[in-house]
N, C-alpha and C positions, 0 to 999 in steps of 0.2 A: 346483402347479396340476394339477387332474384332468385328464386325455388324453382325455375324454369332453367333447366340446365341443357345446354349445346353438347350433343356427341354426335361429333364427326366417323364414320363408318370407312375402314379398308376395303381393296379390292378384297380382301381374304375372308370377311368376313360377308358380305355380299354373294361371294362364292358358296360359301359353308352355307348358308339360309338364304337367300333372294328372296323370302319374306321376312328378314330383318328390321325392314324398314319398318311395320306394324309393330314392334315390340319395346319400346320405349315411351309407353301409356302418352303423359301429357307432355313429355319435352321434345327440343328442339333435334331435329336430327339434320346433317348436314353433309350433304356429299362434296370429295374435292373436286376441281376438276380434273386433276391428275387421275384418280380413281375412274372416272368417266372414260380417260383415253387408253386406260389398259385395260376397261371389259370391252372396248370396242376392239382393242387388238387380239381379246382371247375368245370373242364370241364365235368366230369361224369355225366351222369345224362338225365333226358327228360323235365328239369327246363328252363325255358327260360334265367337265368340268365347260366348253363351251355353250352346254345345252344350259349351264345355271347362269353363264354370262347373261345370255339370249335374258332369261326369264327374269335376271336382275334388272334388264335396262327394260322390258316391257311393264315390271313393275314400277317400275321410276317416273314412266312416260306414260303410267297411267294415271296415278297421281298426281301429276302435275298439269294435265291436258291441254290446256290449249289457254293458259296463264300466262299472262304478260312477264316480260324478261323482267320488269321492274319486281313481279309479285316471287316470279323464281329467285331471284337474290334473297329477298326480303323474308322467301320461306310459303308455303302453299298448304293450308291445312289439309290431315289425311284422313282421310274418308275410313271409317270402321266397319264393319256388318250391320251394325244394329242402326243406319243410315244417318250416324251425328260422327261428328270429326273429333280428332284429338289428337294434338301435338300439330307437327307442323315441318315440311321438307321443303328444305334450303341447300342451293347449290353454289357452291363455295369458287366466285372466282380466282383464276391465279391475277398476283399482284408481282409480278417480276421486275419490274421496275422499284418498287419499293426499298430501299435498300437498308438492310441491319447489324452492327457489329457480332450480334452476338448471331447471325444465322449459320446453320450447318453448308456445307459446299452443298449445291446444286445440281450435281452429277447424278444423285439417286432421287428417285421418286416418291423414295420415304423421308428422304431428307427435305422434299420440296414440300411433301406434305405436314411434316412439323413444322416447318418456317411459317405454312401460311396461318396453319393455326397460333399459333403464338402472336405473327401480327392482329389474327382475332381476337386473342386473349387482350393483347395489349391494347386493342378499342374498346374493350369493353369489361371492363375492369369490374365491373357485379357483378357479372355473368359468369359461373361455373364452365369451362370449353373441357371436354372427357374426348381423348381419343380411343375409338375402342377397334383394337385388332388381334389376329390369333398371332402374331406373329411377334414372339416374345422379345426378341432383339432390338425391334420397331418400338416395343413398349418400355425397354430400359432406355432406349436414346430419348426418347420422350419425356420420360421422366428424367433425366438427366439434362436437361434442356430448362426442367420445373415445369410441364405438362405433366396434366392426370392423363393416367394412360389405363387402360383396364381389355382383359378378356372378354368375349360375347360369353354369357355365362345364359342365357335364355335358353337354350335346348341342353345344359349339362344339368341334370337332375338329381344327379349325385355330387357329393365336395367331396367325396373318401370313394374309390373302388373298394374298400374294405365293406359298404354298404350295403353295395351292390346284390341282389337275389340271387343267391347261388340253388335255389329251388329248395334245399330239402335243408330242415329244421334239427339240428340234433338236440332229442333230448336225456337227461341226465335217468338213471337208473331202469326201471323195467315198466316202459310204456303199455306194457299187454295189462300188468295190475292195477296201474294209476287209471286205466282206461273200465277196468273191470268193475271200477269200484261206482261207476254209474249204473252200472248192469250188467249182464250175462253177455257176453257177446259170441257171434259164430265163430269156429274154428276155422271154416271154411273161405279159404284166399280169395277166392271168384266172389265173395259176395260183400256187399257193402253194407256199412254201420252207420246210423244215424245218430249222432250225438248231439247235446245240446250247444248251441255258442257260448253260453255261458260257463259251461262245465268246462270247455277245450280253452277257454280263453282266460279262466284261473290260473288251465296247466301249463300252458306255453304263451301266455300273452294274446295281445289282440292281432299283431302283425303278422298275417299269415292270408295265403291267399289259394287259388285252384292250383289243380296243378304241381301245388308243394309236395315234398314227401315229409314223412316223420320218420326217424330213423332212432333207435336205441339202442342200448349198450347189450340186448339181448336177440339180436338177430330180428326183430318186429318190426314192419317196415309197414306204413299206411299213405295211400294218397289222398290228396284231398280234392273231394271231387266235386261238392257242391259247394257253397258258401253265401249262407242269407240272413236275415236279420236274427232269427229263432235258432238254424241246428246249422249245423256242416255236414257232410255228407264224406264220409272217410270209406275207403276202400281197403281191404284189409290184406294185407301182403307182407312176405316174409322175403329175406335175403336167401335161402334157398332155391323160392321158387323164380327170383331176380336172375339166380345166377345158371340157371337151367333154361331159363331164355334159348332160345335158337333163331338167327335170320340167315339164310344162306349159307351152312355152316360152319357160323362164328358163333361165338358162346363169349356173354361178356366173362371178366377177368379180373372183375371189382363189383361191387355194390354200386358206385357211382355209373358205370356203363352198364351196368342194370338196368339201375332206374332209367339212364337214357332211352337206355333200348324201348324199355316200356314205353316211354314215349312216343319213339319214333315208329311204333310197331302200332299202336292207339289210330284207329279210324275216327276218332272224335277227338281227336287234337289236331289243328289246321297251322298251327306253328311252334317250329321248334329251335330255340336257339341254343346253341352248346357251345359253353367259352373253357379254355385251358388250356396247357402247357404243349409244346410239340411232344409227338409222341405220346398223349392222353388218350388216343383210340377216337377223335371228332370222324377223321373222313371216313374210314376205314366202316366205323360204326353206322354212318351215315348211309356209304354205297352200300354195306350186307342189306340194310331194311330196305333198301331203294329196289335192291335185287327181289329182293324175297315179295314186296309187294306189286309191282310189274309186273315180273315173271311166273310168279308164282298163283298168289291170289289173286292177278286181273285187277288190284284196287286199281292202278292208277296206268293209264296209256301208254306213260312216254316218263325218262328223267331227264331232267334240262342242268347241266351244272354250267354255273359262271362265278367268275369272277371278276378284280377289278385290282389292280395297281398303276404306277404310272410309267411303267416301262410299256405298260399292255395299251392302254391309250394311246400312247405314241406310235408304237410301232408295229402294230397287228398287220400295219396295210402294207409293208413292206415285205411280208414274209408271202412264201408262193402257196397254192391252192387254193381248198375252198375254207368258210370259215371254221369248219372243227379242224381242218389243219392247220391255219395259223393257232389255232385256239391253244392244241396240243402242250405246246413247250411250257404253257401257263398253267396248265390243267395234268401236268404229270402226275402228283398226287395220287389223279382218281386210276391212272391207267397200272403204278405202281401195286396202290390195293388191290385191284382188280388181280393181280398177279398173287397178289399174296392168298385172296382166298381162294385159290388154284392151285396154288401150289402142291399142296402133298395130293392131288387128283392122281390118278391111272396115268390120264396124259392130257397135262395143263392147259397146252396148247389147243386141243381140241375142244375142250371145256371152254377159255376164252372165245373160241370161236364160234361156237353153242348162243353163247352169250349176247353177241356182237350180231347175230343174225335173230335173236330173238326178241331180247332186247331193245328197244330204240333210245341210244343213248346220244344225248346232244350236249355240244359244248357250244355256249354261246358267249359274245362277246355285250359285256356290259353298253356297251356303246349301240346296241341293237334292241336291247330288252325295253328301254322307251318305247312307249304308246303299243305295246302288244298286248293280249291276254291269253295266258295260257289256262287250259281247262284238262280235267280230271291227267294233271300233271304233277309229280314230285320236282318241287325246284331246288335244289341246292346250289348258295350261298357261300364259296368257300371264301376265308380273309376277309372275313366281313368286319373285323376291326377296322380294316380300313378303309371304311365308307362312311359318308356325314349320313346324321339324323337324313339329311333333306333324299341322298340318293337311297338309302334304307328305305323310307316311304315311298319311292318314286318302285323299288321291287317292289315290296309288298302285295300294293295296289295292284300289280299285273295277275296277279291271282283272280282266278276264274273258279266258276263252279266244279268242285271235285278235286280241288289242286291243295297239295299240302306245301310248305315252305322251311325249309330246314336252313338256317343260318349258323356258318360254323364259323370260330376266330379262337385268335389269344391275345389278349389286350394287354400281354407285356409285352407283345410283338409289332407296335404299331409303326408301318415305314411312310405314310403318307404326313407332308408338312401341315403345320398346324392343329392340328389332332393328337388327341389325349387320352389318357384311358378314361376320363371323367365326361369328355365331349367325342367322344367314338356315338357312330352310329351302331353301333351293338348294344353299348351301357343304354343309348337312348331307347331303343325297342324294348330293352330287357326290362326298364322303369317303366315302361308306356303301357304292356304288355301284361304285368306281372295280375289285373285285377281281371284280365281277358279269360274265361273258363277254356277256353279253346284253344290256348295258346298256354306252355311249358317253355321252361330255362333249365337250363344244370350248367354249372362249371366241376368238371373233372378232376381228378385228383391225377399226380405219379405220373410218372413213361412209364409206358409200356412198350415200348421200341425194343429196349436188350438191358442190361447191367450198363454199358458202355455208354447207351444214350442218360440212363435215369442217374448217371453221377455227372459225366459234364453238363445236366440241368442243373444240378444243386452246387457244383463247385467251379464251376467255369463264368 
C-alpha cells in the first residue's frame, strides 16, 4: 500500500480552518465537488461563517491557479512558505452515473460524498482514501460503509480538557518554607523574588509558565512573572491580600476570582481568558475591572463587548435600531451586572445612568469586528467557547496599541455544531497562549449566583 494517503476534506472542516488545506504535510488532499457547491451557497453573506467560505474558496483557487482541468483531477502540488511544494490538491469529480449496490440514497450530500469516495477507494485499492470531518454522524456512516473516517485533529492541542491550563499550580504543604530554604525571602507582597529554575523546577516540575499562580495549603500565593533559562521571577502574594482586591465595588469571593481579578486589573497583561461554570463570577468580574479601568484610572477609552452564536448571525438584521440595540437581547449578561453592581447604591438608577454617560460602552456584533482595529480599548469576548481556533485569531489580531482582551467561556457549555471542548477556540488560545508573558488563563471554581444555582450545577 502506497505511504501517500488521500483525505478528502468536509464543508465543516474547511469552515472550522480554510487553512486546512496546508496541514496534511506530504499527502494527497482532495476536495468533493459537492463540498465546492455548498461553500458557494454559504459564502454570501456579512456572517463570519460566510467570511471563512469566501477565504476557503480563495484558498483553493489560489492553489490551484491557472492548472489545467486534466492536472486539477489528477491533483496540483501545494505551494509552502519556505517556496518548495508538498502534498498535492485534487478535486474530486461527481460520477452519478456510476451506479453501485452497495451506495447510500443520494438525497443527502453526505451520502453523495461517501459514495464517491468509496468508488475512489474501489479504483484504487493501495491507496489509503481518509475522510476527514467534524461532523461525527458523517463519520459513523463512513465508517459503516468500511471508510476511514477521522476528526481534523490539527488545531485541538489537547486530547484530555483535563489538561488543559487552569493557570495556577497547587502545591502540597507550605510553599513559604520549601521556598525559604533557598533563601531569605521578603515579606513584602508588592515585591518580587528571583529564584533559581533549577530550585522551582525540583519543587513543582518543569511545566509551568508566566502568568501561573502557585498556590498552598497555607494561604501563600506567588505569580510567576518571568521565566528564562537560569531563574523565574515569582511575585509574592498571599490570599489575603487576593481577597481585598477592590474594582468597582466588587471584592472577589474566592481565591480563584482573586487571582483573576489580579489579572484583569495588571496593566502588563494584554490577555485574559477566564473558563468556568455558569455563575463562577466570568462577566460580572470582567465588567467591575472594565469599569474601574475606564472610568476610573483613564487606562483604557472605550469597552467593546461581543459576542457570537448562531441565533445572532442570523438574525441581528431583523431586529429594529442601531447596532447596540440589536446587540442588547445577546449581551443581557453585561446589562444584568451592571445592575448588580448598583444595586445596594443610594439610588441605582442614577448610578447606571452616571455610568452610561461616562462610560463609552459598545456592543458590537461579531459579524462587524473583521478588518477593524481597536486601540487603547478593553475588548470583551463573551461565549468564547464557541468560536473556532480560526475566528479566535481573526479577534485577537484586531487589537491595537493599548488595547487589552478578555475572553470569557464554559467549555461544558458548547452550543455551536462541531465543536468540542478539545477543538473550541478557547482551549486553542489557552495552549497557544500559556508561554505568551503577557497573556494569563484561570478557570474558576463553584457558583457563586445563590445556594439554588450552586446545587442545580452539581445535581441537575
Amino acid at each position: 500500500m502506497s505511504d501517500i494517503k488521500i483525505y478528502a476534506l468536509d464543508t465543516n472542516v474547511l469552515i472550522h480552518d480554510p487553512n486546512a488545506l496546508f496541514n496534511f504535510e506530504e499527502h494527497e488532499v482532495l476536495i468533493p465537488m459537492v463540498v465546492l457547491e455548498e461553500l458557494d451557497k454559504l459564502k454570501v453573506g456579512a456572517t463570519p461563517l460566510a467570511a471563512d467560505c469566501r477565504q476557503a474558496v480563495r484558498t483553493i483557487d489560489r492553489i490551484i491557479g491557472d492548472a489545467s482541468s486534466q492536472d486539477v483531477v489528477r491533483g496540483v502540488p501545494i505551494p509552502r512558505d519556505n517556496d518548495t511544494t508538498e502534498g498535492r490538491l485534487a478535486i474530486l469529480m461527481s460520477h452519478a452515473e456510476e451506479r453501485d449496490v452497495t451506495e447510500l440514497p443520494s438525497h443527502l450530500n453526505d451520502n453523495k460524498i461517501i459514495n464517491e469516495l468509496l468508488k475512489l477507494q474501489g479504483k484504487y485499492p493501495t491507496r489509503k482514501v481518509v475522510l476527514v470531518t467534524k461532523d461525527i454522524n458523517m463519520r459513523l456512516k463512513a465508517r459503516g460503509c468500511g471508510l476511514d473516517a477521522e476528526d481534523y485533529h490539527n488545531d485541538q492541542l489537547v486530547s484530555d480538557i483535563d489538561r488543559l491550563n487552569t493557570g495556577y499550580i497547587r502545591v502540597e504543604g507550605d510553599l513559604w518554607d520549601q521556598l525559604n530554604e533557598f533563601g531569605p525571602l521578603n515579606v513584602d507582597g508588592q515585591k518580587q523574588q528571583r529564584i533559581p529554575r533549577q530550585y522551582l523546577d525540583s519543587l513543582i516540575g518543569p511545566e509551568y509558565f508566566p502568568c501561573q499562580y502557585l498556590i498552598d495549603e497555607r494561604d501563600f500565593v506567588g505569580r510567576i512573572i518571568e521565566k528564562t533559562d537560569d531563574e523565574v521571577v515569582l511575585e509574592l502574594l498571599n490570599e489575603g491580600m487576593l481577597l481585598r482586591q477592590k474594582a468597582w465595588g466588587l471584592t472577589p469571593r474566592d481565591i480563584y476570582q482573586g487571582m483573576a481579578m489580579r489579572l484583569l486589573l495588571d496593566p502588563e497583561v494584554d490577555l485574559v481568558a477566564l473558563n468556568g461554570p455558569a455563575g463562577s463570577g466570568k462577566t460580572i468580574l470582567a465588567l467591575a475591572c472594565a469599569l474601574e479601568q475606564t472610568i476610573e484610572s483613564k487606562l483604557f477609552k472605550r469597552i467593546v463587548a461581543t459576542r457570537s452564536t448562531r441565533g445572532l448571525d442570523e438574525d441581528i438584521g431583523f431586529l429594529p435600531g442601531t447596532e447596540t440595540d440589536k446587540m442588547a437581547p445577546w449581551l443581557g449578561a453585561f446589562t444584568d451586572n451592571l445592575e448588580a453592581l448598583h444595586a445596594e447604591d443610594y439610588d441605582p438608577m442614577s448610578s447606571e445612568h452616571y455610568v452610561g454617560a461616562n462610560m463609552p460602552l459598545h456592543f458590537k456584533s461579531m459579524n462587524f469586528v473583521r478588518g477593524r482595529s481597536f486601540q487603547h480599548t478593553l475588548l470583551i469576548v463573551d461565549e468564547a467557547q464557541n468560536l473556532t481556533p480560526h475566528q479566535i485569531k481573526t479577534i485577537i489580531t484586531r487589537a491595537g496599541e493599548g488595547t487589552k482582551v478578555v475572553c470569557l467561556g464554559n467549555l461544558a457549555q458548547i452550543d455551536t455544531p462541531y465543536l468540542g471542548a478539545t477543538s473550541s477556540g478557547l482551549t486553542y488560545m489557552t495552549e497557544r497562549f500559556k508561554s505568551f508573558p503577557y497573556g494569563g488563563s484561570l478557570t474558576l471554581k463553584g457558583v457563586a449566583r445563590s445556594r439554588l444555582a450552586a446545587y442545580a450545577e452539581q445535581y441537575l
